[in-house]
C-alpha positions as a LaTeX table, in Angstrom:
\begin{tabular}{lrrr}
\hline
Residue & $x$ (\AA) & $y$ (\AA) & $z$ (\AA) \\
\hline
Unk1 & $-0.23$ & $-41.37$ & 46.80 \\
Unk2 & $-2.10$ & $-43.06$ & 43.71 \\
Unk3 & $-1.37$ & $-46.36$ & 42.56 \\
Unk4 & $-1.92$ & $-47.32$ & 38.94 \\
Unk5 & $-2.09$ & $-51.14$ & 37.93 \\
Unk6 & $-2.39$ & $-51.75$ & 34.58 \\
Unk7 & $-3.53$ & $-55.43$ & 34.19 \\
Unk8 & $-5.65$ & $-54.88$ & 37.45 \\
Unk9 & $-8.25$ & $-58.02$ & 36.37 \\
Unk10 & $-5.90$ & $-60.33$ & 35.99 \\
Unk11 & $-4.59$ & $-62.21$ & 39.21 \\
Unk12 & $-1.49$ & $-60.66$ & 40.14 \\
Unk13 & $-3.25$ & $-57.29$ & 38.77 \\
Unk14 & $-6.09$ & $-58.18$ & 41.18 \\
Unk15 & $-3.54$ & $-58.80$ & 44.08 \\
Unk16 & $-1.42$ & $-55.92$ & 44.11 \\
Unk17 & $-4.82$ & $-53.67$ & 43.32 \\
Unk18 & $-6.34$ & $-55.56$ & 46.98 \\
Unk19 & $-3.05$ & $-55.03$ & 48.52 \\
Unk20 & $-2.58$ & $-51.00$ & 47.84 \\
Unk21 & $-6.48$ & $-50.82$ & 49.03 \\
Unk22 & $-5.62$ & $-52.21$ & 52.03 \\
Unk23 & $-2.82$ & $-49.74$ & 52.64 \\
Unk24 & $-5.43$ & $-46.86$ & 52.26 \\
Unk25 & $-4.31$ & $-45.50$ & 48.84 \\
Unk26 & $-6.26$ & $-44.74$ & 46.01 \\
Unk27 & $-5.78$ & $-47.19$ & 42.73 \\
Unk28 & $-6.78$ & $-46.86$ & 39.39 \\
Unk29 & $-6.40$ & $-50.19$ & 37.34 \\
Unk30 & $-6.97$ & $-50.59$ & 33.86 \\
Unk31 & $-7.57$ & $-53.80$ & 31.58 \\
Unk32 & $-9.00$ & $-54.94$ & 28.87 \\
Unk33 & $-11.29$ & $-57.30$ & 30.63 \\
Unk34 & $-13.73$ & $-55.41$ & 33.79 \\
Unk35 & $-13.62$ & $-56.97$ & 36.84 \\
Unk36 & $-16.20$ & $-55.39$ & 39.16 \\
Unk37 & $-14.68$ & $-54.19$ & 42.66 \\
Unk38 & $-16.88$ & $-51.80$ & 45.04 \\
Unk39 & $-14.35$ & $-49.72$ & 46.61 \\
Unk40 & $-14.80$ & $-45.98$ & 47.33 \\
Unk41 & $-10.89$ & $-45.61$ & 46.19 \\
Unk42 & $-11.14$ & $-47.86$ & 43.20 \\
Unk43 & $-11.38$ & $-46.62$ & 39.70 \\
Unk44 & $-11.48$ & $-48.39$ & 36.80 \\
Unk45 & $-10.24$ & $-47.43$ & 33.27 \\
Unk46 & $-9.72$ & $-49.18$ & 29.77 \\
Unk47 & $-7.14$ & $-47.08$ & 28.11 \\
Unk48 & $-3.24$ & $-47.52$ & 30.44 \\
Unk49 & $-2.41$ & $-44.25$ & 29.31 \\
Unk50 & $-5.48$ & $-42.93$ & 31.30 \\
Unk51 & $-4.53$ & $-44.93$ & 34.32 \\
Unk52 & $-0.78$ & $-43.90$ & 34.51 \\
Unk53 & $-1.99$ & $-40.17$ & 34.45 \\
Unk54 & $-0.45$ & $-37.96$ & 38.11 \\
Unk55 & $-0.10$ & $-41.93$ & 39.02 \\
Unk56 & 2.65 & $-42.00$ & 41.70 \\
Unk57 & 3.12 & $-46.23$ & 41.55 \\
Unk58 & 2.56 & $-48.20$ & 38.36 \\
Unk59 & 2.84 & $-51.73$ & 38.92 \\
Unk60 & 2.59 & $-53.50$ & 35.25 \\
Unk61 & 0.81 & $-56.70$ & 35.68 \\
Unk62 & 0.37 & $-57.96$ & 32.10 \\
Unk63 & 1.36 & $-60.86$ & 30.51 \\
Unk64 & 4.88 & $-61.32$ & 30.63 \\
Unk65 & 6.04 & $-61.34$ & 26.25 \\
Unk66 & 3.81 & $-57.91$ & 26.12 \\
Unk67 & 5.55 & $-55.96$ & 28.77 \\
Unk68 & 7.66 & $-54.04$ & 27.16 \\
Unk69 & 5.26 & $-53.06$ & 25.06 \\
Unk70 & 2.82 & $-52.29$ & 27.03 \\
Unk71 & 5.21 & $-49.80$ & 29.15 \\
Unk72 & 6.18 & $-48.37$ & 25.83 \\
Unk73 & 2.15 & $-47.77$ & 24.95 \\
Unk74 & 1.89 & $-45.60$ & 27.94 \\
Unk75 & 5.63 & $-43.96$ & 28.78 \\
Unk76 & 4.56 & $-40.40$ & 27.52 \\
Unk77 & 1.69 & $-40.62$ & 30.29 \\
Unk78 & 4.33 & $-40.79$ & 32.80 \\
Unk79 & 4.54 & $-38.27$ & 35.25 \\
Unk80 & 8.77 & $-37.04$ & 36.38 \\
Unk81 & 8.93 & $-39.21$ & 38.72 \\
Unk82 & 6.75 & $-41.95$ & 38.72 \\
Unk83 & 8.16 & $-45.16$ & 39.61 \\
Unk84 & 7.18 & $-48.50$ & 37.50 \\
Unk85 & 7.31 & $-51.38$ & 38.91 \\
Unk86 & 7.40 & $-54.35$ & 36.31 \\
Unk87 & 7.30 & $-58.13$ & 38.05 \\
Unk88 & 8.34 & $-60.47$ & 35.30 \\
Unk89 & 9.85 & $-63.76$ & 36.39 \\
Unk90 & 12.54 & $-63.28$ & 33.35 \\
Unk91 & 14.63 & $-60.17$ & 33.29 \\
Unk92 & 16.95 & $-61.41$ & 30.67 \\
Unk93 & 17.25 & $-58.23$ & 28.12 \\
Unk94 & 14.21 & $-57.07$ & 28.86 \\
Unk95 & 15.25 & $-54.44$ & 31.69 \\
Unk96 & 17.30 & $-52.64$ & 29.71 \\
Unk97 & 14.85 & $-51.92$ & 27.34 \\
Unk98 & 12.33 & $-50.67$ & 29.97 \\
Unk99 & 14.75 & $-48.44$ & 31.63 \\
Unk100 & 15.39 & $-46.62$ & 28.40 \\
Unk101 & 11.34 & $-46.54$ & 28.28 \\
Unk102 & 10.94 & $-45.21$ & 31.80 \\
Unk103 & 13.94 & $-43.06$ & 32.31 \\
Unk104 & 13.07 & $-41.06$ & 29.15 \\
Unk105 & 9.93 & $-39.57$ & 30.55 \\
Unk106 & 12.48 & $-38.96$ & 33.93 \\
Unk107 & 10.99 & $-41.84$ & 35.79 \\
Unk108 & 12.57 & $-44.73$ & 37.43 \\
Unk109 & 12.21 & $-48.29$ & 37.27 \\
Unk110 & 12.03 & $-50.78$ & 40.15 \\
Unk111 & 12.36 & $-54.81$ & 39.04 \\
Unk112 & 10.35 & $-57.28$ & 41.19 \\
Unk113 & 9.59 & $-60.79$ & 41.12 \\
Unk114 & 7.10 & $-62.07$ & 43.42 \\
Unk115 & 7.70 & $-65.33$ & 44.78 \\
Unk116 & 4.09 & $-65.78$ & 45.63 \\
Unk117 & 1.21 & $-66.45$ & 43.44 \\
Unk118 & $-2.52$ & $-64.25$ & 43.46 \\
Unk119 & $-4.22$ & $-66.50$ & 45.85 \\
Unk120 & $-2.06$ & $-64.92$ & 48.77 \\
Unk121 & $-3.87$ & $-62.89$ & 51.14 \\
Unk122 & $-2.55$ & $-58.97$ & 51.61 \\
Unk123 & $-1.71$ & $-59.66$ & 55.10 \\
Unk124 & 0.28 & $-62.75$ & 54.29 \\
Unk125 & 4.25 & $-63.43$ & 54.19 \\
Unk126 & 5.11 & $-61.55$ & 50.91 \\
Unk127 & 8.10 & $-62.69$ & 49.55 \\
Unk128 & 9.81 & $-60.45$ & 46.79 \\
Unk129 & 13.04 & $-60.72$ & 44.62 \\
Unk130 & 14.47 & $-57.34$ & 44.09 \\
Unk131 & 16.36 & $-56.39$ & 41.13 \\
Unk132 & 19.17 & $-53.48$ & 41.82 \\
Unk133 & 18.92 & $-51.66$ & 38.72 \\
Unk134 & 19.95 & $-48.91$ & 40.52 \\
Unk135 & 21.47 & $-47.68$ & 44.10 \\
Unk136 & 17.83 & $-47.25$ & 45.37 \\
Unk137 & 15.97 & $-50.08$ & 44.04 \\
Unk138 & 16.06 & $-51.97$ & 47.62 \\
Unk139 & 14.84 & $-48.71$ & 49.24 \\
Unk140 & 12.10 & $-48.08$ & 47.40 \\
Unk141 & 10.90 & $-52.14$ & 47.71 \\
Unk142 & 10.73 & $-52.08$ & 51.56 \\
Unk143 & 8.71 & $-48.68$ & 51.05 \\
Unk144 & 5.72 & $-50.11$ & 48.94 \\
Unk145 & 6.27 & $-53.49$ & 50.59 \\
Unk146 & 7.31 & $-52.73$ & 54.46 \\
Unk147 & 6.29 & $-55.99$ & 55.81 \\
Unk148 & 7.87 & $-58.36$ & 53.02 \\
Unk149 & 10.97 & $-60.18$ & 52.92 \\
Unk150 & 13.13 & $-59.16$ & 50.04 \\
Unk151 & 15.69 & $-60.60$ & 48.48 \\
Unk152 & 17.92 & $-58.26$ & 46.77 \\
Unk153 & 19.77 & $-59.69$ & 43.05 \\
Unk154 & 21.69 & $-59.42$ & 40.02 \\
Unk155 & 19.17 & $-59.38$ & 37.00 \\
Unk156 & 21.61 & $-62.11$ & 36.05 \\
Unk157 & 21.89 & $-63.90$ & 39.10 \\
Unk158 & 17.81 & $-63.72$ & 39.40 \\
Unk159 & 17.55 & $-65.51$ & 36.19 \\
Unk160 & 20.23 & $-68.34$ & 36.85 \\
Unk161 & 18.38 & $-68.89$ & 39.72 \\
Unk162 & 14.58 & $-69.00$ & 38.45 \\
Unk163 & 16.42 & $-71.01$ & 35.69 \\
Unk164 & 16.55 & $-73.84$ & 39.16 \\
Unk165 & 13.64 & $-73.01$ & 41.02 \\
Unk166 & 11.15 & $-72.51$ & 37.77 \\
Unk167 & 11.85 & $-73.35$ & 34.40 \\
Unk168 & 13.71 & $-76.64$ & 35.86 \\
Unk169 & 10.90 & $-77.53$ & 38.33 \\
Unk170 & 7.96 & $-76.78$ & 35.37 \\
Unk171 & 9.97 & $-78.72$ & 32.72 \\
Unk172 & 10.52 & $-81.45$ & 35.36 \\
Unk173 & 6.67 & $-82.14$ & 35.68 \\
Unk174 & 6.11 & $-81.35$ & 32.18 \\
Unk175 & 7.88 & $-84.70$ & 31.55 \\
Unk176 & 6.54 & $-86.67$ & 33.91 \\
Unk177 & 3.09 & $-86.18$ & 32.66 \\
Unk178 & 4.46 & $-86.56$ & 29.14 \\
Unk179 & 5.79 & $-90.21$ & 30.36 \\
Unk180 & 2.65 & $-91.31$ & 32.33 \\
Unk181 & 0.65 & $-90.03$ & 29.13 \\
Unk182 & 2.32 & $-93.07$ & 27.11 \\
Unk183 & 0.99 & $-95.80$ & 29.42 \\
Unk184 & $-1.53$ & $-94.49$ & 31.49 \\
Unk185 & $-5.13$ & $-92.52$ & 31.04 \\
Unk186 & $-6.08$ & $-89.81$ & 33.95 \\
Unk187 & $-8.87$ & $-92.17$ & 35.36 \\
Unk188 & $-6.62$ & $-95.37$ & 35.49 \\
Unk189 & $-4.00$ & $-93.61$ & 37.21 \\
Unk190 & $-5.87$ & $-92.50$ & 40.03 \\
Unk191 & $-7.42$ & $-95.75$ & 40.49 \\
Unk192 & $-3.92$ & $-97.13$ & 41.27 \\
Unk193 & $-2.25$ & $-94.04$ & 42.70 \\
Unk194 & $-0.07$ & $-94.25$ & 46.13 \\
Unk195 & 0.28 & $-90.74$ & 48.06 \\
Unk196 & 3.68 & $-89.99$ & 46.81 \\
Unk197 & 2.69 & $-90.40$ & 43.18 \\
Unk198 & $-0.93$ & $-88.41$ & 43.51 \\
Unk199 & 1.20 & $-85.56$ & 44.92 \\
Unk200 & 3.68 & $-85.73$ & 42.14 \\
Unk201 & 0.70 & $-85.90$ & 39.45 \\
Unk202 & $-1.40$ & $-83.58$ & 41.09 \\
Unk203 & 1.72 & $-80.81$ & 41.06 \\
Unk204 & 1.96 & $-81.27$ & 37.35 \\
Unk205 & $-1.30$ & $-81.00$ & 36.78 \\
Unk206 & $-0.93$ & $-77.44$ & 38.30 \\
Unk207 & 2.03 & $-76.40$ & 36.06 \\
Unk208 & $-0.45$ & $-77.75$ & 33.43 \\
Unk209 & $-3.14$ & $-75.37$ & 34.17 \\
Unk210 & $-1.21$ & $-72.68$ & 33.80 \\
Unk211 & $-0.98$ & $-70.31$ & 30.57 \\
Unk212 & 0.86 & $-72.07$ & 27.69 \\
Unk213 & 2.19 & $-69.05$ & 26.75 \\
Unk214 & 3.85 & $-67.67$ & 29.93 \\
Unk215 & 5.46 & $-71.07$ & 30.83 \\
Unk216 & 6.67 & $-71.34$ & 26.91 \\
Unk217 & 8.20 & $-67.62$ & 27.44 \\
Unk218 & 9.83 & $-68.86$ & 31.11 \\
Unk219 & 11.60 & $-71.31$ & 28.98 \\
Unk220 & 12.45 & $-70.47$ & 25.99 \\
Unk221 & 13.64 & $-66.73$ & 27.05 \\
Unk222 & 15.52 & $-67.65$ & 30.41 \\
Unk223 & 19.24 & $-68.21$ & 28.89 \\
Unk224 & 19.83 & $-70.71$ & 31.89 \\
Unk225 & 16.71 & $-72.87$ & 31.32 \\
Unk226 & 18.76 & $-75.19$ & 28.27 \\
Unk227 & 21.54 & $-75.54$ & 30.85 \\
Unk228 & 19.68 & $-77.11$ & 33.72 \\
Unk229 & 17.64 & $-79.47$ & 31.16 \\
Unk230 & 21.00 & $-80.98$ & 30.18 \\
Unk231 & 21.75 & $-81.21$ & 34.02 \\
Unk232 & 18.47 & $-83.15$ & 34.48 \\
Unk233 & 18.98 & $-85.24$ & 31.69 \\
Unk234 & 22.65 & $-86.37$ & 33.17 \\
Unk235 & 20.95 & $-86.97$ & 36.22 \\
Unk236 & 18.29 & $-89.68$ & 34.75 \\
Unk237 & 20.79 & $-91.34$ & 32.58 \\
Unk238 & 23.37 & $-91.76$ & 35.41 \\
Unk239 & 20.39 & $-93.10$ & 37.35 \\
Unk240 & 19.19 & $-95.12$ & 34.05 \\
Unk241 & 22.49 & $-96.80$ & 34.57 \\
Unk242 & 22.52 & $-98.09$ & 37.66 \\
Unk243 & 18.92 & $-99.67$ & 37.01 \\
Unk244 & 20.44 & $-101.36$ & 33.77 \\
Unk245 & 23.20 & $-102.66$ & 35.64 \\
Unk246 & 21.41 & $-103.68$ & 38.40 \\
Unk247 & 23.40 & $-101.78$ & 40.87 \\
Unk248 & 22.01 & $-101.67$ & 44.06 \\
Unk249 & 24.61 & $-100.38$ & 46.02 \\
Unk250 & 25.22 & $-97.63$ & 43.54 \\
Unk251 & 21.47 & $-96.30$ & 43.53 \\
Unk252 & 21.58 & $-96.64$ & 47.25 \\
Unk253 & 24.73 & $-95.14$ & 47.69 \\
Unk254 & 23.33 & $-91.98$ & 45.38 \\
Unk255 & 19.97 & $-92.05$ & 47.10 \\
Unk256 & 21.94 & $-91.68$ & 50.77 \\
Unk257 & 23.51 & $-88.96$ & 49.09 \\
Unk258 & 20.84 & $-86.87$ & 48.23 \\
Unk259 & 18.85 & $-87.66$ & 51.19 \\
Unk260 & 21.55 & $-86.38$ & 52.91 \\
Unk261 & 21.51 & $-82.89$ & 51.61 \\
Unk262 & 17.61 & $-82.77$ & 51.56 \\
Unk263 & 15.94 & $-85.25$ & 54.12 \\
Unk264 & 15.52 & $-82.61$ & 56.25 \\
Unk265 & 12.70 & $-83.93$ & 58.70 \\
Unk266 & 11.88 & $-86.91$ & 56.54 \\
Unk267 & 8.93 & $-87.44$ & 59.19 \\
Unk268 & 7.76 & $-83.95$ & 58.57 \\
Unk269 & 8.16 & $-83.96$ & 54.72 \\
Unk270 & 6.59 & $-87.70$ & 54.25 \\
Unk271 & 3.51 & $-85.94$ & 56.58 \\
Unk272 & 3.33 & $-83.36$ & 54.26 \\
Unk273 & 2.61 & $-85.71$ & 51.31 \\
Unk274 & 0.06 & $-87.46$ & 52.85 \\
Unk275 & $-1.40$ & $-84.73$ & 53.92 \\
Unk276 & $-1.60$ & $-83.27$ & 50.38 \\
Unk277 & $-3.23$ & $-86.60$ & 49.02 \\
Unk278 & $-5.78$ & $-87.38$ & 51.71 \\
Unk279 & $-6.81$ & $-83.55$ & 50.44 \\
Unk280 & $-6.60$ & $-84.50$ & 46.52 \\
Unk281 & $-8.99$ & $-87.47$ & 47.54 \\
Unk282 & $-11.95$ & $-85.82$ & 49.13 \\
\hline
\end{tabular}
């Protein structure tokens, strides 16, 4: 079987390339960007078309506003088929579009998201949305992936619920480095910091060093994303209100509430936090 990843220098190019390797197949990857990789199995081309030539597997691991292009650039490459596997986080109206590409050229389409980043190692605990855009879609997932756990979805249902677990969780610490911005520079906050508020700064710094461009896309382009803003906003002016009032027993009473639902272990998850700042601080 041969694997082409197009996008293969990127990091979730660079993953799935490591992680077909270390199944024994042979991958080509192309890119515009070499990345040097010493493996007898491992060839490296610029042009996609080239790549997706007799390829078996193409994972498409490009940026996430130029995938539909890019799958249109090299759809008469395709052999009959040839399975693509696109990994966007937002399907939106996107999969139709690439299903018309694919199943043109008599190939078939199979819709992950990975709920992992490309610092995972290949023999760690893979986690993988899968999109049923058709009968088979789960099937063929647990073939290329045997040892994940996969979640099967709705494309709408997928994007509802990255709507909670990613544009609401980016936008979240977007904002709270937008407010600390206003009163605070980097170097006086972390001269005053307590754990619970490095962790919190330190996890929107890492939605901050991510690409402008893909978190602008997860956004603007998930249809849920507006809804769960206006949810969050509800939440800080019900909360605004107590504090204006001076209601104690009202924040409390909310606060028991949540903590209720997701205390969990508090001892475990208060560990956790310290844990994660006496790391920030070395």
């Amino acid at each position: 079987m041969k694997v082409a990843v197009i996008g293969s220098s990127g990091g979730m190019g660079g993953f799935f390339v490591r992680y077909f390797l270390s199944k024994g197949l042979e991958v080509v990857g192309s890119d515009s960007r070499k990345r040097a990789l010493k493996n007898p199995r491992f060839g490296f081309v610029r042009s996609n078309a080239e790549a997706v030539v007799g390829a078996d597997i193409i994972v498409v691991a490009t940026p996430i506003d130029t995938t539909i292009e890019t799958v249109r650039g090299f759809a008469k490459s395709l052999a009959p088929g040839a399975c693509v596997v696109e990994i966007t986080s937002v399907k939106g109206k996107m999969l139709g579009e690439l299903r018309e590409q694919v199943s043109a050229r008599r190939a078939r389409l199979l819709s992950l998201h990975p709920l992992f980043g490309p610092s995972l190692k290949v023999q760690g605990e893979m986690k993988l949305c899968v999109i049923e855009t058709d009968p088979g879609s789960l099937a063929a997932a647990r073939s290329l992936f045997p040892d994940a756990t996969l979640i099967p979805m709705k494309a709408r249902e997928h994007d509802r619920m990255m709507g909670m677990i990613l544009s609401l969780t980016h936008l979240l610490n977007i904002a709270y480095a937008g407010t600390l911005s206003r009163y605070l520079g980097h170097d006086e906050f972390r001269k005053i910091q307590t754990p619970t508020s490095a962790v919190q700064l330190t996890l929107a710094e890492g939605v901050l060093s991510q690409s402008p461009s893909l978190y602008s896309y997860i956004q603007l382009e998930n249809e849920f994303s507006s809804e769960f803003a206006d949810a969050l906003i509800a939440e800080l002016v019900s909360l605004k209100r107590l504090i204006d009032r001076k209601d104690r027993k009202g924040f409390e009473k909310r606060f028991g509430e949540l903590s209720k639902i997701y205390a969990g272990d508090s001892k475990a998850a208060l560990d956790l936090v310290y844990q994660a700042f006496e790391k920030s601080s070395r």
